[in-house]
C-alpha positions in Angstrom: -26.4 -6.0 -1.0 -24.7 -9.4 -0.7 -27.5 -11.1 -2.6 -27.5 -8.8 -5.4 -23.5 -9.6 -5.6 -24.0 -13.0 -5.2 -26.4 -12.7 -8.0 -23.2 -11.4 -10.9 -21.1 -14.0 -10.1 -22.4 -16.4 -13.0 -22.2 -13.1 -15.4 -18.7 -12.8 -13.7 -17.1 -15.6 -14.1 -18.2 -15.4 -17.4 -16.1 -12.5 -18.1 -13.5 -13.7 -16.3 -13.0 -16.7 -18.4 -13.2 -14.9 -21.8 -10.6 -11.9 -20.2 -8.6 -14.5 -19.5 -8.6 -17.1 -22.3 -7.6 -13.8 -24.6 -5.1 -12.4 -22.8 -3.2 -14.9 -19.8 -1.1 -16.6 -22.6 0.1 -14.0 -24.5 2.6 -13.0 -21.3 1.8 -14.4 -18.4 4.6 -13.4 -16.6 3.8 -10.0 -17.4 0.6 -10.0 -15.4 2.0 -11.2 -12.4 4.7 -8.8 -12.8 2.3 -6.1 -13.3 -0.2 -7.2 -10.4 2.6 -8.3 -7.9 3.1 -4.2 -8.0 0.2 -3.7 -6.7 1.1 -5.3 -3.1 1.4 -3.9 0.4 5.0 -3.9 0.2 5.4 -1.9 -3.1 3.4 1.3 -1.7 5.7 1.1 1.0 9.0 1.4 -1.1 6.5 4.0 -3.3 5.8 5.9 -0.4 9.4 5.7 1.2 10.6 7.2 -2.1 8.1 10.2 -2.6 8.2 11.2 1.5 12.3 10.9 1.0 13.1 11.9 -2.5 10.4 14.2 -3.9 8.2 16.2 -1.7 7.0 15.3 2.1 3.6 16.4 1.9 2.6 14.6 -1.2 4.2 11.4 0.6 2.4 12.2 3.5 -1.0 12.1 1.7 -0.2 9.2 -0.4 0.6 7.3 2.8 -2.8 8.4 4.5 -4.4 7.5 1.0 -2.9 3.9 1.3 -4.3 3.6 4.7 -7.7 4.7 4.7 -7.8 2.3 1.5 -6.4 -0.5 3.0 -8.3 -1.1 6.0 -11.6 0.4 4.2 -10.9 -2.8 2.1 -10.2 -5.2 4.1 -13.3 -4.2 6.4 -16.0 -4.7 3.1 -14.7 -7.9 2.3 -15.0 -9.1 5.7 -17.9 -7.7 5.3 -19.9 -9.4 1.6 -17.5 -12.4 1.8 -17.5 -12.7 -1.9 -15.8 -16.1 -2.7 -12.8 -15.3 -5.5 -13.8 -16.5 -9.1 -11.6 -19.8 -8.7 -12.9 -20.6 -5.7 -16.7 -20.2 -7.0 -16.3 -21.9 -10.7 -13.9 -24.5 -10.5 -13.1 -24.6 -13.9 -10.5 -21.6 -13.4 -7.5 -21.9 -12.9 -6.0 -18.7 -11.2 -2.6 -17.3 -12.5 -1.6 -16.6 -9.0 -2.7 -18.1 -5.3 -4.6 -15.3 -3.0 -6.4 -16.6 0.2 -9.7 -14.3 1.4 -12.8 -12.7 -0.4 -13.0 -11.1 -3.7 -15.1 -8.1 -3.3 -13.7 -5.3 -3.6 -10.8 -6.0 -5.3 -8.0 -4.3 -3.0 -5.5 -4.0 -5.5 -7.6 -1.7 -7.5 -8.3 -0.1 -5.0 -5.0 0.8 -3.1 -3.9 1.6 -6.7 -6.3 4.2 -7.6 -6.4 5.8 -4.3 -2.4 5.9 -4.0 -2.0 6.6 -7.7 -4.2 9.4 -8.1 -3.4 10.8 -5.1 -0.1 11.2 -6.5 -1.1 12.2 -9.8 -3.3 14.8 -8.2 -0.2 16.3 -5.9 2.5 16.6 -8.3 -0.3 18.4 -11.3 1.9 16.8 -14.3 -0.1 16.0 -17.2 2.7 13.0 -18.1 2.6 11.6 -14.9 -1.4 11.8 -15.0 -1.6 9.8 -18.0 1.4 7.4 -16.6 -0.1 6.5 -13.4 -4.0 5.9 -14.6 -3.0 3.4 -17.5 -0.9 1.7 -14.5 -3.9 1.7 -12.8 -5.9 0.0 -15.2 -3.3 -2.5 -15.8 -3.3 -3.5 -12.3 -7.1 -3.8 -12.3 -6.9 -5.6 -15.3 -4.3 -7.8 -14.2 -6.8 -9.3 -11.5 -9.4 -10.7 -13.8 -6.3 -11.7 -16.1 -5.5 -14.1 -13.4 -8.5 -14.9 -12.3 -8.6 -14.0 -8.7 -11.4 -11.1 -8.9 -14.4 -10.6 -10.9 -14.8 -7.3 -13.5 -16.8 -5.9 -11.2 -14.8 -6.3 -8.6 -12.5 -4.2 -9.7 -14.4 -1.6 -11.0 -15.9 -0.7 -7.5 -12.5 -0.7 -6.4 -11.5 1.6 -8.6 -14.0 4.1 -8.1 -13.7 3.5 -4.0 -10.0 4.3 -4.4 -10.6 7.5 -6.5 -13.5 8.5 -3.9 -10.5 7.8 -1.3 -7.6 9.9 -3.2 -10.0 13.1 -3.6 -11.1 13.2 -0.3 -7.0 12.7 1.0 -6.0 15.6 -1.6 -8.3 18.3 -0.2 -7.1 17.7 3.0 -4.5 20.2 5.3 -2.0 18.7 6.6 1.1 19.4 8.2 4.1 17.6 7.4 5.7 16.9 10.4 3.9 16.0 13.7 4.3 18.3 17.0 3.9 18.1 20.7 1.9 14.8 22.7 1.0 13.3 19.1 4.2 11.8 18.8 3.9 9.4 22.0 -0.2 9.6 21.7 -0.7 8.4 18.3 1.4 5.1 18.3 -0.4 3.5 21.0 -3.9 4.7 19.5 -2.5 2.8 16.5 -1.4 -0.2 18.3 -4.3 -0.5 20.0 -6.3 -0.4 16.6 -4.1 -3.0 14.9 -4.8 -5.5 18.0 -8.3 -5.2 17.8 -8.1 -5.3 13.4 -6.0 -8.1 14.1 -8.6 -10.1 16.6 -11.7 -9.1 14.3 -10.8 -9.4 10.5 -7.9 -12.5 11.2 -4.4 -13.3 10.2 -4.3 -10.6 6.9 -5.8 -8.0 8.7 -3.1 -8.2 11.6 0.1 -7.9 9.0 -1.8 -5.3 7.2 -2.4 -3.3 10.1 1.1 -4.2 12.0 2.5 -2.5 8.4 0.7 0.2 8.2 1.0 0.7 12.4 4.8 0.8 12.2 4.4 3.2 9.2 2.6 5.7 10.6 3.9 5.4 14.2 8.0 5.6 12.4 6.4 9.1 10.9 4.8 10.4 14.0 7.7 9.9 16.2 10.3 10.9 13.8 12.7 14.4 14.5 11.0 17.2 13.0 13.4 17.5 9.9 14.5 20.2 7.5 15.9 18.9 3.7 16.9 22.0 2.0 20.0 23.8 0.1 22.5 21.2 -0.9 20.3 17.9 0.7 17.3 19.0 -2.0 19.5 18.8 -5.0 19.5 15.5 -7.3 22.7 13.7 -5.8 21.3 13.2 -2.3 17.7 12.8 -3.1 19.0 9.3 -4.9 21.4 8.4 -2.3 18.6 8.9 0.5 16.6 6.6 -2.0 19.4 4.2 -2.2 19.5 4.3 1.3 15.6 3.5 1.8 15.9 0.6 -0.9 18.6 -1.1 0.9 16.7 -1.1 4.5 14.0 -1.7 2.9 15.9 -5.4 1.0 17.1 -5.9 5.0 13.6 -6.3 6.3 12.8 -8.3 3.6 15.1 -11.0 3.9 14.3 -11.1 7.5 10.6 -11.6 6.2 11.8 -14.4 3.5 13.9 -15.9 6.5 10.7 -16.1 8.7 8.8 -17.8 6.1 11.3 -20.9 5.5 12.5 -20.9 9.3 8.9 -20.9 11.0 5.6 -21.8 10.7 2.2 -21.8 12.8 1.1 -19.1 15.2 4.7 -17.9 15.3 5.4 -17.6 11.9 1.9 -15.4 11.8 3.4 -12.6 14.7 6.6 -12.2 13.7 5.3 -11.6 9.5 3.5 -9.1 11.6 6.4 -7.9 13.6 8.4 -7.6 10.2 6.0 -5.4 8.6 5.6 -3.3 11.5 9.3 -3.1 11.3 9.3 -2.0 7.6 7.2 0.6 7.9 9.0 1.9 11.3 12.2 1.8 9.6 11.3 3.5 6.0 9.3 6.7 7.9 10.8 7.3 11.3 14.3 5.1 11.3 15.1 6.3 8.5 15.0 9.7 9.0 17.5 9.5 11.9 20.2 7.4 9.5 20.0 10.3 6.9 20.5 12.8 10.2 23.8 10.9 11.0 25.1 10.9 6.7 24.4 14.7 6.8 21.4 14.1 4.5 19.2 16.3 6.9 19.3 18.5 9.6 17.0 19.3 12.8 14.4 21.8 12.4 11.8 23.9 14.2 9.3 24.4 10.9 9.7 21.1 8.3 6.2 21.6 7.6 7.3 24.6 5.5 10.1 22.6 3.7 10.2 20.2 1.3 12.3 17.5 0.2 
C-alpha cells in the first residue's frame, strides 16, 4: 500500500502546484484562516458549544466522532509515512509550516467526521449544505497551501464520513453512571502514555487533549438543563462562559511556548491540552452548577440542553 502511495506523489505534486498557483494568491490569508479552523483546538470550542448550548447528545457524538478520527489518523500516518508535498518536491513553498506525514490528511478528516456528524444529528437541510461546503473548503485549503496532496485529502474525507456514520447510529447515554466515572480516566491515561511513547511528541498533546476531554465528561455531576436554563439567554451566557475558560487555557498555552522550551516545553503543551479539555466538559459543568445555570439530576440522559 505504501508503494502504490509513494507511486502518486509525482501526479500529486503536480496537482498541488497547479491548485495552488490558481488559487494561493487570490487570498491567502483566507486559506489559512479557513484551514487554521480545522485544528485540535477549534473542535474543542465546537464541541464545548454544542455539549453546552445546543443538545448534549449530539455533543456527545461529535466528541466521540473527533476522537476515533483523531487517533485513527494519527495511527495511519505513522503508519505509510507519506512525506508532505513540500518536503518531497522542493520547489513548493507551503502556505503554512506542519511537521509529520501527509497521508491521510487529518484535517479532512476530523472535519468530515465532526461535521457530518453534526449535520447528521441536528437533520437541517441549511445546516447540511453549510457544514459540507466547509468541509470541502478545509480540504481544499490543504493542497491550497501545499502541505497535503489531492489525494490525501480525499481519503480523508471519505475515512471521516465512514467515521461520522458509524458514531451517528450509535446509543448512547448522555451522562456516565456508577464505576465509569473513576474507571474510564485512568483507562484513558493509560492510553495517552502509551500513544504518547509510540506515535511521539504530536501524538502525546493529541491524546493528553482528547484524555482531559473525555475524562472532564466522564467524571462530571450528572446534570439536568431544563425550564428557564434551556431558553436562549443562558444557553449564550454558558457559551460565553466556555469561550472565556477556554481564552484562559490558551494564554497559559501561548505563555508555555515563549517561557519554555525542550522536553519541558513538550509535557506541559500536553498538560495544557489535557487541561482544556478537562475544563470545557467536566469543570465546566460544575462553574454553571454554582451561576445557577444547571442543577443536579438523577436522569440527564433524558434531558437536553
Amino acid at each position: 500500500m505504501t508503494e502504490f502511495l509513494m507511486s502518486l506523489l509525482p501526479w500529486g505534486a503536480q496537482a498541488v502546484a497547479s491548485v495552488q498557483g490558481a488559487l494561493y494568491d487570490l487570498c491567502p490569508w483566507l486559506w489559512i484562516a479557513i484551514t487554521r479552523l480545522g485544528n485540535e483546538v477549534a473542535y474543542i470550542v465546537f464541541i464545548a458549544l454544542i455539549f453546552w448550548c445546543i443538545d448534549r447528545k449530539t455533543g456527545t457524538k461529535v466528541a466521540l466522532a473527533f476522537t476515533i478520527s483523531a487517533l485513527l489518523n494519527t495511527i495511519l500516518k505513522s503508519v505509510f509515512t507519506i512525506p508532505r508535498p513540500f518536503v518531497y518536491d522542493s520547489t513548493l513553498t507551503p502556505g503554512l509550516y506542519y511537521s509529520g506525514y501527509s497521508f491521510p490528511s487529518g484535517h479532512a478528516q476530523l472535519a468530515s467526521a465532526v461535521w457530518l456528524t453534526f449535520a447528521l444529528s441536528v437533520r437541517k437541510r441549511w445546516v447540511t449544505w453549510v457544514t459540507l461546503a466547509f468541509t470541502l473548503l478545509i480540504g481544499l485549503s490543504r493542497v491550497v497551501l501545499a502541505v497535503h496532496y489531492p489525494q490525501d485529502v480525499l481519503i480523508g474525507l471519505l475515512l471521516g464520513w465512514v467515521v461520522a456514520l458509524w458514531v451517528v447510529h450509535m446509543r448512547l447515554d448522555v451522562a456516565p453512571t456508577g464505576k465509569t466515572r473513576l474507571v474510564w480516566p485512568i483507562v484513558l491515561l493509560i492510553v495517552g502514555l502509551v500513544s504518547a511513547i509510540v506515535l511521539g511528541e504530536s501524538a502525546a498533546i493529541i491524546a493528553a487533549g482528547l484524555g482531559g476531554l473525555w475524562a472532564g465528561y466522564l467524571m462530571q455531576p450528572a446534570l439536568v438543563i431544563s425550564g428557564e436554563n434551556s431558553e436562549l439567554g443562558p444557553r449564550l451566557l454558558r457559551g460565553l462562559i466556555a469561550l472565556t475558560l477556554l481564552g484562559l487555557v490558551w494564554l497559559l498555552h501561548l505563555a508555555l511556548i515563549t517561557w519554555t522550551t525542550g522536553t519541558l516545553q513538550e509535557i506541559l503543551l500536553a498538560l495544557t491540552y489535557a487541561l482544556m479539555g478537562f475544563a470545557l466538559t467536566g469543570l465546566l459543568g460544575r462553574v454553571y452548577l454554582r451561576l445557577g445555570l444547571a442543577a443536579l439530576g438523577k436522569d440527564s440522559g433524558t434531558v437536553s440542553v
